[in-house]
N, CA, C, O and CB atoms as a CASP TS submission, in Angstrom:
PFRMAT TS
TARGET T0000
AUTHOR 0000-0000-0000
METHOD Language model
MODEL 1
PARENT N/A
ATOM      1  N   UNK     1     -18.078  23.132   4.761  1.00  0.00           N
ATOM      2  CA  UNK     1     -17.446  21.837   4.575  1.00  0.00           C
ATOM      3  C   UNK     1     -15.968  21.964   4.913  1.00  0.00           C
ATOM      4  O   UNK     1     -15.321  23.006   5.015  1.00  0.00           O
ATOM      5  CB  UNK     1     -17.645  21.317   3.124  1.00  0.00           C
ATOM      6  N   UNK     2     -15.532  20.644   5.075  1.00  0.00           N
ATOM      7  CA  UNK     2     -14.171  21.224   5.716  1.00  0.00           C
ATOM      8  C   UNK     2     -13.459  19.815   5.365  1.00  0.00           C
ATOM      9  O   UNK     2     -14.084  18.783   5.611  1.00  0.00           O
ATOM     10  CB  UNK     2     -14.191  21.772   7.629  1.00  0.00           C
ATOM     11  N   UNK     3     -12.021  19.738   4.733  1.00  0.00           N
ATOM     12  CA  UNK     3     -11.199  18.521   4.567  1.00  0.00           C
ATOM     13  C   UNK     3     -10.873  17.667   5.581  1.00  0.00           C
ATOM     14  O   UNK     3     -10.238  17.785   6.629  1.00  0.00           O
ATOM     15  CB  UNK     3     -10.106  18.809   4.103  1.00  0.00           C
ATOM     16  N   UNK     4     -11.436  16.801   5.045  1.00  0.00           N
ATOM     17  CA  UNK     4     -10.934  15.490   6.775  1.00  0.00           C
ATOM     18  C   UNK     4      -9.610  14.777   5.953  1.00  0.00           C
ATOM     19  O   UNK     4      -8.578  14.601   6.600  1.00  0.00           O
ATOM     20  CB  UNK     4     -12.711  13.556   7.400  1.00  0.00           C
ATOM     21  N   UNK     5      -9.655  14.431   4.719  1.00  0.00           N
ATOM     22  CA  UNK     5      -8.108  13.960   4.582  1.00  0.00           C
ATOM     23  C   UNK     5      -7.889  14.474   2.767  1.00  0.00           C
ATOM     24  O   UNK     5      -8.671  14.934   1.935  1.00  0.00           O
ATOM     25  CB  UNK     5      -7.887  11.794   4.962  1.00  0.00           C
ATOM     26  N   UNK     6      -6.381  14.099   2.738  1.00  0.00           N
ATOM     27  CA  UNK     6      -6.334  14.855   1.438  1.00  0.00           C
ATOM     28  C   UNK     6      -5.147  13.876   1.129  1.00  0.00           C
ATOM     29  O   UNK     6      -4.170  13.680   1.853  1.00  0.00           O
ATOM     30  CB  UNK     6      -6.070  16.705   1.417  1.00  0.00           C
ATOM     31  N   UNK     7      -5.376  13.388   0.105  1.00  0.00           N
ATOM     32  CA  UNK     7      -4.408  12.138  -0.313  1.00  0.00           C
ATOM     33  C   UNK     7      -4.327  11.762  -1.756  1.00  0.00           C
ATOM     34  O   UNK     7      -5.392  12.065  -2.294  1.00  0.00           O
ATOM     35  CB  UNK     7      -4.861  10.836   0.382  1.00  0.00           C
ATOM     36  N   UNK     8      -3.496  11.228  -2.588  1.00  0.00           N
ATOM     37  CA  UNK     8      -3.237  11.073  -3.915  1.00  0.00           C
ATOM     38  C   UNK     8      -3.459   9.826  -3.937  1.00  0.00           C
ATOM     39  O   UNK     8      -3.200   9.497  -5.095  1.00  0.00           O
ATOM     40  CB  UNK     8      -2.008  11.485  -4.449  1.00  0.00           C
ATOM     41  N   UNK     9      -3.814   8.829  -3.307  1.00  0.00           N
ATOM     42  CA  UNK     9      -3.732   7.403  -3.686  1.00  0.00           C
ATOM     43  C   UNK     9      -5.401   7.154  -3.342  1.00  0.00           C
ATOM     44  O   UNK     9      -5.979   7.012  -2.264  1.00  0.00           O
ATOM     45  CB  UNK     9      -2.442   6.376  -2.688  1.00  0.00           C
ATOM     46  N   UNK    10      -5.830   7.164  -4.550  1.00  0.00           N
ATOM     47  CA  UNK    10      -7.196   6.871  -4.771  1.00  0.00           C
ATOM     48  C   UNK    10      -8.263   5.663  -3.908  1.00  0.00           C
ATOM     49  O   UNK    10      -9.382   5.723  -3.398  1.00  0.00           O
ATOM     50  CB  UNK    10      -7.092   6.533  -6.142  1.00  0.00           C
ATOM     51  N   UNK    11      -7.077   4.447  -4.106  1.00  0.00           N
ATOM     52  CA  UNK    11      -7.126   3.425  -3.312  1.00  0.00           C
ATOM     53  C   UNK    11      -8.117   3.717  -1.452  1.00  0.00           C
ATOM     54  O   UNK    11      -9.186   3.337  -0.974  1.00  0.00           O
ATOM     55  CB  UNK    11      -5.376   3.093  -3.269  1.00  0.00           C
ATOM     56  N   UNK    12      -6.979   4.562  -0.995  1.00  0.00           N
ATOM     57  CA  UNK    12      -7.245   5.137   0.133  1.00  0.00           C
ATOM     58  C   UNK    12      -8.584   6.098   0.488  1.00  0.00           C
ATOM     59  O   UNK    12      -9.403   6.275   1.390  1.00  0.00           O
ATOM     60  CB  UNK    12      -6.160   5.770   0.282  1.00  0.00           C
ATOM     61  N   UNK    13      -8.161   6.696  -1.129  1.00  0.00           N
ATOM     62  CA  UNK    13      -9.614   7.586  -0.363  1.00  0.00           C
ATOM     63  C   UNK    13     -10.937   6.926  -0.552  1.00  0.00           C
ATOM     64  O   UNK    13     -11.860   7.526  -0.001  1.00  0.00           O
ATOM     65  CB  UNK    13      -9.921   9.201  -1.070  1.00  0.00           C
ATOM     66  N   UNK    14     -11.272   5.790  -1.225  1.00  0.00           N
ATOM     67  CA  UNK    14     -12.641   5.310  -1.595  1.00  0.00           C
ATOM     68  C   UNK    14     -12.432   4.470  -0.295  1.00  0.00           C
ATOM     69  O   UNK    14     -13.461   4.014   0.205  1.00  0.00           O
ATOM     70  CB  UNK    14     -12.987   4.498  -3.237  1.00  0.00           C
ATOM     71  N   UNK    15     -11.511   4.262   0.184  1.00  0.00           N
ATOM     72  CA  UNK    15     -11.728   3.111   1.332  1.00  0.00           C
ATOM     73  C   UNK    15     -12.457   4.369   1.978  1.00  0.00           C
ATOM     74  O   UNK    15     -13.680   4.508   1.960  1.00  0.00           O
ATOM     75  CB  UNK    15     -10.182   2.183   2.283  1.00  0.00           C
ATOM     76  N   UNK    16     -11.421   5.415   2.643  1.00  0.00           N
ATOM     77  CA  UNK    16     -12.015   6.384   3.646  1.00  0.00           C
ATOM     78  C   UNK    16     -13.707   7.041   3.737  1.00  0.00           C
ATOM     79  O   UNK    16     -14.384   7.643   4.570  1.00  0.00           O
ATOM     80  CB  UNK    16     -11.105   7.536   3.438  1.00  0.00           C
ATOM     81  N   UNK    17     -13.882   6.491   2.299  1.00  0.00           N
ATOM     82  CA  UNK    17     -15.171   7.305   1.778  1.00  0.00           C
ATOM     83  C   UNK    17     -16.454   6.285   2.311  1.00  0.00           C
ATOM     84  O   UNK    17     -17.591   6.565   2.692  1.00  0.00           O
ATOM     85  CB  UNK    17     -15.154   7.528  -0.183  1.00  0.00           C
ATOM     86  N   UNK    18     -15.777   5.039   2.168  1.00  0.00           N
ATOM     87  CA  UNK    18     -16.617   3.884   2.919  1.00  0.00           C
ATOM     88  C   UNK    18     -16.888   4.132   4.130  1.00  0.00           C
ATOM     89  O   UNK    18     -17.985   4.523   4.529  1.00  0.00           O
ATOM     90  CB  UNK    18     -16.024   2.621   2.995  1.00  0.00           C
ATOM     91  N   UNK    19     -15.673   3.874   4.978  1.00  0.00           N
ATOM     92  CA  UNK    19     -15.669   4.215   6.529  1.00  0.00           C
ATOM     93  C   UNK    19     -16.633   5.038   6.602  1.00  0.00           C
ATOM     94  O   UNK    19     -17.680   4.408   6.747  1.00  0.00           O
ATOM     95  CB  UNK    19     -14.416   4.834   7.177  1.00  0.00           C
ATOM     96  N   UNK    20     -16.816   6.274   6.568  1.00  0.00           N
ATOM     97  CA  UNK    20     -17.510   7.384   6.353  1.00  0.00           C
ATOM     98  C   UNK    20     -18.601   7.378   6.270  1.00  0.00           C
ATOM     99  O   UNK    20     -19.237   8.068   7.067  1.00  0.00           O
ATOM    100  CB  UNK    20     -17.260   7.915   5.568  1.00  0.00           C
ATOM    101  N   UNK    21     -19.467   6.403   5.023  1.00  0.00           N
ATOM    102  CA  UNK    21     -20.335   6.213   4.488  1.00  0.00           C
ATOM    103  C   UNK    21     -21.096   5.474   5.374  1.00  0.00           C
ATOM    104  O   UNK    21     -22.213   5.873   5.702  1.00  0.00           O
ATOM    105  CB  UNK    21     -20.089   5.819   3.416  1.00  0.00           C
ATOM    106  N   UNK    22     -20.429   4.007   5.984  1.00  0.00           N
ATOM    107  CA  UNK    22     -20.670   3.045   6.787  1.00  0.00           C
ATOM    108  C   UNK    22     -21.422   3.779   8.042  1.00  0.00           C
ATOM    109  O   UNK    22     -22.507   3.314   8.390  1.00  0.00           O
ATOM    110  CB  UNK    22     -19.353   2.277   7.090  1.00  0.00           C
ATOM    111  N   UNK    23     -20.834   5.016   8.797  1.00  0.00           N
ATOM    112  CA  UNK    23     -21.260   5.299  10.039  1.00  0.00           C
ATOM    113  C   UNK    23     -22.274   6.406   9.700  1.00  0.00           C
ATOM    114  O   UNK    23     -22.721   7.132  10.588  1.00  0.00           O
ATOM    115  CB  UNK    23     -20.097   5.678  11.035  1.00  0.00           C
ATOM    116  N   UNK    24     -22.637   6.532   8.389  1.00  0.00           N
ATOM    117  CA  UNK    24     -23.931   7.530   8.846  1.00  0.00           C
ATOM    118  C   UNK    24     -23.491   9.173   7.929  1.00  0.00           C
ATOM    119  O   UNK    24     -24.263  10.106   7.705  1.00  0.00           O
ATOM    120  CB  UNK    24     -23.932   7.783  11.096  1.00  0.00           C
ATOM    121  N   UNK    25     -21.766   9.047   7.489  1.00  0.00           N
ATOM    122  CA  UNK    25     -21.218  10.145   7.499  1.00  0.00           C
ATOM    123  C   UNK    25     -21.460  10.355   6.019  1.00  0.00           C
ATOM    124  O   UNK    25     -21.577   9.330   5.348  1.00  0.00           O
ATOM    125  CB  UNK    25     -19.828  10.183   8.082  1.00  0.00           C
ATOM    126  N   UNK    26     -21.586  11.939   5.187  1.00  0.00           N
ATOM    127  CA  UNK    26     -22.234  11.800   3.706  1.00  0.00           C
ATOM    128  C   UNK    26     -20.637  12.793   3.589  1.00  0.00           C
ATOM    129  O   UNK    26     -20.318  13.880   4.071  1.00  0.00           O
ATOM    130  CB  UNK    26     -24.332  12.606   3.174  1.00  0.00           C
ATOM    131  N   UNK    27     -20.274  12.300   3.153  1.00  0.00           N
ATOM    132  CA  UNK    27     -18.411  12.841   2.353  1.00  0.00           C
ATOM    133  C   UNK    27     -19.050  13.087   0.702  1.00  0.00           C
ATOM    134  O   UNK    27     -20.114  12.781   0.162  1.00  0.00           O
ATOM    135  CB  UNK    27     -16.602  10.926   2.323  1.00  0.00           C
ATOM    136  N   UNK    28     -17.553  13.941   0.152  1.00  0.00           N
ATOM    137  CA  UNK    28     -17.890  14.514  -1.328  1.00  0.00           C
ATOM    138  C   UNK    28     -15.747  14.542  -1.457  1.00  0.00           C
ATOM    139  O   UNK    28     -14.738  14.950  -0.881  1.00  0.00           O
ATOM    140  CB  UNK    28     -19.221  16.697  -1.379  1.00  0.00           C
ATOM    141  N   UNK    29     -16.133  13.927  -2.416  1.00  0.00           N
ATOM    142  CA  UNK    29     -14.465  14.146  -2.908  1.00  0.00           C
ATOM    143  C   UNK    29     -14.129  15.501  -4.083  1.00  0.00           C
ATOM    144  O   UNK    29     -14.467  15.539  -5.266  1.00  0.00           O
ATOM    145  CB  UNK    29     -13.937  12.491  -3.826  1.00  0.00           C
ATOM    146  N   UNK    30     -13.577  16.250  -3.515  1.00  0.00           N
ATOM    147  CA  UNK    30     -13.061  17.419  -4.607  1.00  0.00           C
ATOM    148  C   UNK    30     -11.848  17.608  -4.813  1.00  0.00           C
ATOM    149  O   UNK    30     -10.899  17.338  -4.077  1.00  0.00           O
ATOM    150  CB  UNK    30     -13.405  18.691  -4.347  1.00  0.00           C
ATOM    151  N   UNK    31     -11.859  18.111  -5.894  1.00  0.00           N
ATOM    152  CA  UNK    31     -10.541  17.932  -6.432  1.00  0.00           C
ATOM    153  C   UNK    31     -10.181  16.991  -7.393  1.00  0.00           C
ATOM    154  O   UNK    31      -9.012  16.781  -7.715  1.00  0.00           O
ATOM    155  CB  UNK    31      -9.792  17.712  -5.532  1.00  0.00           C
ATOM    156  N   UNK    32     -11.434  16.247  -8.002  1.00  0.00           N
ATOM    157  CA  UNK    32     -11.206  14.834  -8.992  1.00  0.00           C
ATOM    158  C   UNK    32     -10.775  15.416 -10.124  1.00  0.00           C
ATOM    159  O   UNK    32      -9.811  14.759 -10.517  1.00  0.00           O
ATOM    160  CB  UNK    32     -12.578  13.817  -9.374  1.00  0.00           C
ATOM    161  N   UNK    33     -11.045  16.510 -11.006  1.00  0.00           N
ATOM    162  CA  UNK    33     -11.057  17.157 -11.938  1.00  0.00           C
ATOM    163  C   UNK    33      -9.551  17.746 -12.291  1.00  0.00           C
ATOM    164  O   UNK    33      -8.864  17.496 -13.282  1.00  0.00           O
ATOM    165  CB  UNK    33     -12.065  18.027 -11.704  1.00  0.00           C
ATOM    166  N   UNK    34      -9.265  18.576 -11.207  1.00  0.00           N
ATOM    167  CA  UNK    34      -8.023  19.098 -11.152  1.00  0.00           C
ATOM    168  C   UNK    34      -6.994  17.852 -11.290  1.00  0.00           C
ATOM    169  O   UNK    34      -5.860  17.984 -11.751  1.00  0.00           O
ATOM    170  CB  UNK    34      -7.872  19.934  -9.832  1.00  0.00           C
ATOM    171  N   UNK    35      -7.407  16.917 -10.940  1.00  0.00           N
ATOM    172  CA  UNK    35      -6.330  15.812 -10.890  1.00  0.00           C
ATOM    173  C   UNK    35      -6.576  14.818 -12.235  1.00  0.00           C
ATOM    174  O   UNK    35      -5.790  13.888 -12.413  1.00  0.00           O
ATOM    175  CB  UNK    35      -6.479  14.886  -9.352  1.00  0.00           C
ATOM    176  N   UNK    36      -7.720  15.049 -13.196  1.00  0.00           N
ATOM    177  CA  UNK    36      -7.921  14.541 -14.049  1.00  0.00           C
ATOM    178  C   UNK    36      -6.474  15.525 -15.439  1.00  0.00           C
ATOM    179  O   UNK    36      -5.464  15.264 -16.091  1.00  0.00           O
ATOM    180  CB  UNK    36      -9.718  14.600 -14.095  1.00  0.00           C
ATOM    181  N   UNK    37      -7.288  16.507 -15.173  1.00  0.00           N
ATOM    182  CA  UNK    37      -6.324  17.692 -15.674  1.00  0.00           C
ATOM    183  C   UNK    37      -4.777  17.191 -15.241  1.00  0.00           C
ATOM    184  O   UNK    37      -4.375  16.781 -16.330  1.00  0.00           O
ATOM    185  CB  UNK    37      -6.766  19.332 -14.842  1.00  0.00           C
ATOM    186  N   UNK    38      -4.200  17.081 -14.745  1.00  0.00           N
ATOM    187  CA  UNK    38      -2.834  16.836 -14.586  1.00  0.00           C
ATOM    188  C   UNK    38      -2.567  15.399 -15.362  1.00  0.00           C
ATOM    189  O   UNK    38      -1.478  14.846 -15.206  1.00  0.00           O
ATOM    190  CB  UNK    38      -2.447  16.830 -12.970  1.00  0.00           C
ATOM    191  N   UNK    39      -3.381  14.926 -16.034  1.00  0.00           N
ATOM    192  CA  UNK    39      -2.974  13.522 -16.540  1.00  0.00           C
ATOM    193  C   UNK    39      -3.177  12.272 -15.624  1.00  0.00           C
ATOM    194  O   UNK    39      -2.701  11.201 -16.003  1.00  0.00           O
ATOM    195  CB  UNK    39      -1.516  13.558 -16.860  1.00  0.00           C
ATOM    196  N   UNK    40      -3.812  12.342 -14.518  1.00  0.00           N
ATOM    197  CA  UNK    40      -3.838  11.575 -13.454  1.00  0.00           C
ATOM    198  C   UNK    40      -2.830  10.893 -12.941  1.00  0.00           C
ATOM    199  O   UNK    40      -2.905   9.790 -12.399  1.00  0.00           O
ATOM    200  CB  UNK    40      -4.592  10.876 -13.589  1.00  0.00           C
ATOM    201  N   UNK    41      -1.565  11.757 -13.161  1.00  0.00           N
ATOM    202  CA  UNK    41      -0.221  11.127 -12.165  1.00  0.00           C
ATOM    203  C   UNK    41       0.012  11.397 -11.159  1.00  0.00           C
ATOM    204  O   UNK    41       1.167  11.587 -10.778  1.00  0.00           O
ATOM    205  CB  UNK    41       0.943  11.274 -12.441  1.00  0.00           C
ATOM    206  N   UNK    42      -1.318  11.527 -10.204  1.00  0.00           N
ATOM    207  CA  UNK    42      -1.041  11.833  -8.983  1.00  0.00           C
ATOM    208  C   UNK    42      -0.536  13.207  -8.697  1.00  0.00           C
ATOM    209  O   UNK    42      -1.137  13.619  -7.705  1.00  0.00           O
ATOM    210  CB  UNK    42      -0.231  10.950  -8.576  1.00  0.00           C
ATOM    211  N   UNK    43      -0.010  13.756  -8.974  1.00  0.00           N
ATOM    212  CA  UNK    43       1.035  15.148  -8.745  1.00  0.00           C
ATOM    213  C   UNK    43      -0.356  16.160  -7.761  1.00  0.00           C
ATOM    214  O   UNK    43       0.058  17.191  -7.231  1.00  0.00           O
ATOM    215  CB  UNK    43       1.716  16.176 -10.891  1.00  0.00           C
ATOM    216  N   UNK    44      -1.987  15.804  -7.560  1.00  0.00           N
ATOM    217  CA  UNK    44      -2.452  16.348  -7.241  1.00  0.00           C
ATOM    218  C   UNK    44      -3.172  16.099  -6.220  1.00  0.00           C
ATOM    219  O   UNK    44      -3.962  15.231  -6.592  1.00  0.00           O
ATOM    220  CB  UNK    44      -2.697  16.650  -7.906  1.00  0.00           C
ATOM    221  N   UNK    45      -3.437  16.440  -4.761  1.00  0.00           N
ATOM    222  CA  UNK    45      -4.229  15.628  -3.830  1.00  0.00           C
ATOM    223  C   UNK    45      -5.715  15.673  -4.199  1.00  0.00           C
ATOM    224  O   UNK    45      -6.323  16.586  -4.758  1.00  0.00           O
ATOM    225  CB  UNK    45      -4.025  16.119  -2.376  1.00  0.00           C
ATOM    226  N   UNK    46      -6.148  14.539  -3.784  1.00  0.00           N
ATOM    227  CA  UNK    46      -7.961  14.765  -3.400  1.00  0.00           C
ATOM    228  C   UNK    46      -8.388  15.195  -2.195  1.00  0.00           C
ATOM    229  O   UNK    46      -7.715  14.938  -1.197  1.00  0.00           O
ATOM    230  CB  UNK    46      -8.821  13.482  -3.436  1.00  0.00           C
ATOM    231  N   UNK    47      -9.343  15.777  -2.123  1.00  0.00           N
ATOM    232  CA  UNK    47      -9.709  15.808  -0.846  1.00  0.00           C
ATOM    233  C   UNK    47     -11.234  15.144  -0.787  1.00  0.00           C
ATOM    234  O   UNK    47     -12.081  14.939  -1.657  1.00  0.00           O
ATOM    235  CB  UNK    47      -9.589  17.307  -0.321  1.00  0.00           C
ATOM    236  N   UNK    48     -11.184  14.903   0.650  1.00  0.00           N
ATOM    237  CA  UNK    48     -12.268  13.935   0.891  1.00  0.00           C
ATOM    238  C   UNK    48     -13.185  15.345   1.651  1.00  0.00           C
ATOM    239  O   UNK    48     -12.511  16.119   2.330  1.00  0.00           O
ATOM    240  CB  UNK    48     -11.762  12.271   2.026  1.00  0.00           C
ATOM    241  N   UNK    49     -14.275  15.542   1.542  1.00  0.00           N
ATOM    242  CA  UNK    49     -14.792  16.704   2.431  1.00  0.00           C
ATOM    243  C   UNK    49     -16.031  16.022   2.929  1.00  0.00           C
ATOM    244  O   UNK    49     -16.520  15.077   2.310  1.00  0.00           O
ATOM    245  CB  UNK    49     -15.105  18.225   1.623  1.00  0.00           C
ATOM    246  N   UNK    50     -16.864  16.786   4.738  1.00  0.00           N
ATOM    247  CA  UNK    50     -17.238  16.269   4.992  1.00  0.00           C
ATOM    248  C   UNK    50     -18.298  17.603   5.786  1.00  0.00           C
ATOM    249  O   UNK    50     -17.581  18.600   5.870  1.00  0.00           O
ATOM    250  CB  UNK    50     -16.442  15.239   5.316  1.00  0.00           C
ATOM    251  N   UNK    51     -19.123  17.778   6.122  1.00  0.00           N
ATOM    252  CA  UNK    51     -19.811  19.287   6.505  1.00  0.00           C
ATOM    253  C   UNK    51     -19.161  19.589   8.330  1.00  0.00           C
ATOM    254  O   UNK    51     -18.846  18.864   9.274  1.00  0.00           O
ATOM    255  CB  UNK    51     -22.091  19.103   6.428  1.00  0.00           C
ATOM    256  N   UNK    52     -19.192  20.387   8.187  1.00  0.00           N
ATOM    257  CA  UNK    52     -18.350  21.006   9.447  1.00  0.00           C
ATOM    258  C   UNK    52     -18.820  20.374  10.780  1.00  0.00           C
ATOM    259  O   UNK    52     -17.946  20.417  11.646  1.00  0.00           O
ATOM    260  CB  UNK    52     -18.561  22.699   9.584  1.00  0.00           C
ATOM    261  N   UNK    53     -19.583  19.996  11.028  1.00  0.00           N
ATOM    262  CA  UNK    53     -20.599  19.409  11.899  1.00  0.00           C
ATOM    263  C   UNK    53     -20.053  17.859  12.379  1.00  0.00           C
ATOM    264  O   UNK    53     -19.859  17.419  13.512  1.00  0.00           O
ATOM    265  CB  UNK    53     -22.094  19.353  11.030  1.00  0.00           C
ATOM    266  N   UNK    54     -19.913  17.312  11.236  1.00  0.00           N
ATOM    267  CA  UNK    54     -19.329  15.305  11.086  1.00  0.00           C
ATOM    268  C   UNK    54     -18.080  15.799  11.194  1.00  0.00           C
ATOM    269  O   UNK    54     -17.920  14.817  11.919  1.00  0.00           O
ATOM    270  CB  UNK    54     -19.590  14.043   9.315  1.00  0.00           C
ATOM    271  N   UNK    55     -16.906  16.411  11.194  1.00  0.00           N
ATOM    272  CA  UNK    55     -15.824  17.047  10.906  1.00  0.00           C
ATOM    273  C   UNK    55     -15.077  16.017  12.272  1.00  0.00           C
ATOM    274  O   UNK    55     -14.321  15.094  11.969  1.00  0.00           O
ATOM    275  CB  UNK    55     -15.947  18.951  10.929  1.00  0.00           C
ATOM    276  N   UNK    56     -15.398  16.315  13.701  1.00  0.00           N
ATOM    277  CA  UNK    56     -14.694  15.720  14.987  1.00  0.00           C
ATOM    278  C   UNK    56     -14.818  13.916  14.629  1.00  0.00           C
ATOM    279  O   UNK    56     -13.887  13.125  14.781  1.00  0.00           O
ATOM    280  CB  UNK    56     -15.704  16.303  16.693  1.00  0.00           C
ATOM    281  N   UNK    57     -16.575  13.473  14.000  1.00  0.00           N
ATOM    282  CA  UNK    57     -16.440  12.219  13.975  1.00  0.00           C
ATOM    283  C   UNK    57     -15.124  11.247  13.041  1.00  0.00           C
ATOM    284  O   UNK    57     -14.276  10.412  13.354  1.00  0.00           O
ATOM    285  CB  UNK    57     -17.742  11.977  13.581  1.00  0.00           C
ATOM    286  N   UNK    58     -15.617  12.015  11.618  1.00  0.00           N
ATOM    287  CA  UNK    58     -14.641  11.813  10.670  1.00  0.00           C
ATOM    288  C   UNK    58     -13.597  11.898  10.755  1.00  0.00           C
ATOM    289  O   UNK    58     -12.981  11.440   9.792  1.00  0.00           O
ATOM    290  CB  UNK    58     -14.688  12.277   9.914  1.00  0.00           C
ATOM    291  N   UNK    59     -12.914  12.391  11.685  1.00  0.00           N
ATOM    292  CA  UNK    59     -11.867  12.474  11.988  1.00  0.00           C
ATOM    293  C   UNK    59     -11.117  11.710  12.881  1.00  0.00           C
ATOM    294  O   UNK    59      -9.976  11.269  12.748  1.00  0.00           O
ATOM    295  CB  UNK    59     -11.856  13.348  12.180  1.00  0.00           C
ATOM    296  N   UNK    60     -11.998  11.596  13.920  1.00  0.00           N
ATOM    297  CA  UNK    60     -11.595   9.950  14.645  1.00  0.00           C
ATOM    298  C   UNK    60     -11.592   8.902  13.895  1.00  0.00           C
ATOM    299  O   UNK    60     -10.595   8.180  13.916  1.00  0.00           O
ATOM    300  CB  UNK    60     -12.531   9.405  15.705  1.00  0.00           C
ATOM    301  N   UNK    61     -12.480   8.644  13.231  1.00  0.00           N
ATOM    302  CA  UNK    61     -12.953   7.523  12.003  1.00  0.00           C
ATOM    303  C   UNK    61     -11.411   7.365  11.333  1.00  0.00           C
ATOM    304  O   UNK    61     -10.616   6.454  11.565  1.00  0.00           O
ATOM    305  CB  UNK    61     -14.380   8.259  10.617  1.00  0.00           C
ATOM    306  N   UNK    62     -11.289   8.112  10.750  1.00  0.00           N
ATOM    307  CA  UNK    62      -9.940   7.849   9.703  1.00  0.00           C
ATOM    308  C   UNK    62      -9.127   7.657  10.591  1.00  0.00           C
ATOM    309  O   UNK    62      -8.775   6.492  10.407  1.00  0.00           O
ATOM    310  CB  UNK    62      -9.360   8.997   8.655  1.00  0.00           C
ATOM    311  N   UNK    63      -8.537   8.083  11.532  1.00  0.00           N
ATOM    312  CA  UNK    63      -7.651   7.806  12.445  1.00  0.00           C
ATOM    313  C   UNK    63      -7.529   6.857  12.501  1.00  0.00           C
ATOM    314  O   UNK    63      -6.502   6.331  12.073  1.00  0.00           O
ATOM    315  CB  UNK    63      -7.710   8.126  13.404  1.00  0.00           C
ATOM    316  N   UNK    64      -8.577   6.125  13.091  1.00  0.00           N
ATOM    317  CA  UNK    64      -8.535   4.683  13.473  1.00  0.00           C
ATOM    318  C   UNK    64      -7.779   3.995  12.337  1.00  0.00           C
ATOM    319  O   UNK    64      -6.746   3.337  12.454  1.00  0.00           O
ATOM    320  CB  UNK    64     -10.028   4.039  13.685  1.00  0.00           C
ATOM    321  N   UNK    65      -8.507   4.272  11.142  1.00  0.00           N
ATOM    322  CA  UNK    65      -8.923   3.514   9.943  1.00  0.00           C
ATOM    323  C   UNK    65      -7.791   3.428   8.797  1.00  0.00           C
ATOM    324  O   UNK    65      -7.609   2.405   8.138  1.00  0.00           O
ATOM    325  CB  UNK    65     -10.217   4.199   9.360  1.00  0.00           C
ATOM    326  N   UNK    66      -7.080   4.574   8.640  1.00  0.00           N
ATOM    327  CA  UNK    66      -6.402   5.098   8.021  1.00  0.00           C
ATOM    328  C   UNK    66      -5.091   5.802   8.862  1.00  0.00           C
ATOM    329  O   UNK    66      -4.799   6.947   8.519  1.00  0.00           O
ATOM    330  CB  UNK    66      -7.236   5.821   7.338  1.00  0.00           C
ATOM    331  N   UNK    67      -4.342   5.205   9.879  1.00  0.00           N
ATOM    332  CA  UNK    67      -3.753   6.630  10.565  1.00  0.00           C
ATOM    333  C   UNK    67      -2.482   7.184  10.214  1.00  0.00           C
ATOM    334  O   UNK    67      -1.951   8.144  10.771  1.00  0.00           O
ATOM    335  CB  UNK    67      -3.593   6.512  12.009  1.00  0.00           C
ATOM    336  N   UNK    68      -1.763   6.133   8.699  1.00  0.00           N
ATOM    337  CA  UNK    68      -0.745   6.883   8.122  1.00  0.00           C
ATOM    338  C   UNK    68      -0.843   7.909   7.189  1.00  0.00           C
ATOM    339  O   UNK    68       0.030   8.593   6.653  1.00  0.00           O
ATOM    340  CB  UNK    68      -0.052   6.168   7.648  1.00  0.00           C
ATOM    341  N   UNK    69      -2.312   7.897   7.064  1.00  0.00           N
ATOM    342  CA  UNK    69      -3.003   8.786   5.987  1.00  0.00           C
ATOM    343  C   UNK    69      -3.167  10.314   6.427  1.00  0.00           C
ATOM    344  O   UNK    69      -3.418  11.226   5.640  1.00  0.00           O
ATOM    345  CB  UNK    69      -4.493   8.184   5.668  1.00  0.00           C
ATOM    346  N   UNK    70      -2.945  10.488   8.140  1.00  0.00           N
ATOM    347  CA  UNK    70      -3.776  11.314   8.775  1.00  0.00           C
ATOM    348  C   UNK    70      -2.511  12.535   9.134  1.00  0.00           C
ATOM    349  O   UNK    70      -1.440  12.324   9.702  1.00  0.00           O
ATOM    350  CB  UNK    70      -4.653  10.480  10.143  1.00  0.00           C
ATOM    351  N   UNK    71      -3.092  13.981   8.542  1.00  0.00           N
ATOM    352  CA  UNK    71      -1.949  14.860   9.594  1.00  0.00           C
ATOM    353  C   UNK    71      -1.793  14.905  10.769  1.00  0.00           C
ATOM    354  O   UNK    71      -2.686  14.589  11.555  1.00  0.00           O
ATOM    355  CB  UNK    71      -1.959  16.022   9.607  1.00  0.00           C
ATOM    356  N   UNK    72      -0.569  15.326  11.146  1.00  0.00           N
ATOM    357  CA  UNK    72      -0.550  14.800  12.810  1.00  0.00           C
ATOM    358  C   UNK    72      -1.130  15.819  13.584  1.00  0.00           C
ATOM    359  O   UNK    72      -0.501  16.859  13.386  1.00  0.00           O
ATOM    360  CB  UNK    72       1.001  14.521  13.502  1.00  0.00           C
ATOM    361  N   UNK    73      -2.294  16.021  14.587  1.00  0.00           N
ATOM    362  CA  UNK    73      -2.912  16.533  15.382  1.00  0.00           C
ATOM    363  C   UNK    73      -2.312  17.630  15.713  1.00  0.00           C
ATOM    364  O   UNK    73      -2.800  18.366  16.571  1.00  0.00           O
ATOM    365  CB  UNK    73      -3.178  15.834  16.228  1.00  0.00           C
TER
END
């Protein structure tokens, strides 16, 4: 599995998780816990993960979708 985006604003990642979801793509968010643990002030990213394989799609996907969200290439 491999991180397609990693972001603190929750907002964002359930959108991204849609996108994702929408085209076929099966994502897993980790990192909810660790960020529960911090009090949930953000101070911790999520990551959205996706199997190594969907990795090139998902990644165009958010681009599109998301592209201030996205590290730069």
């Amino acid at each position: 599995m491999r991180a397609v985006l990693k972001t603190i604003d929750p907002v964002v990642l359930n959108y991204a998780a849609n996108v994702l979801e929408q085209e076929g793509i099966e994502a897993v968010v980790f990192d909810t816990h660790a960020s529960v643990m911090d009090g949930s002030m953000g101070f911790l990213p999520r990551r959205l993960m996706v199997l190594d394989e969907d990795f090139p799609k998902a990644d165009r996907l958010l681009r599109a979708a998301v592209p201030e969200q996205m590290p730069e290439a």
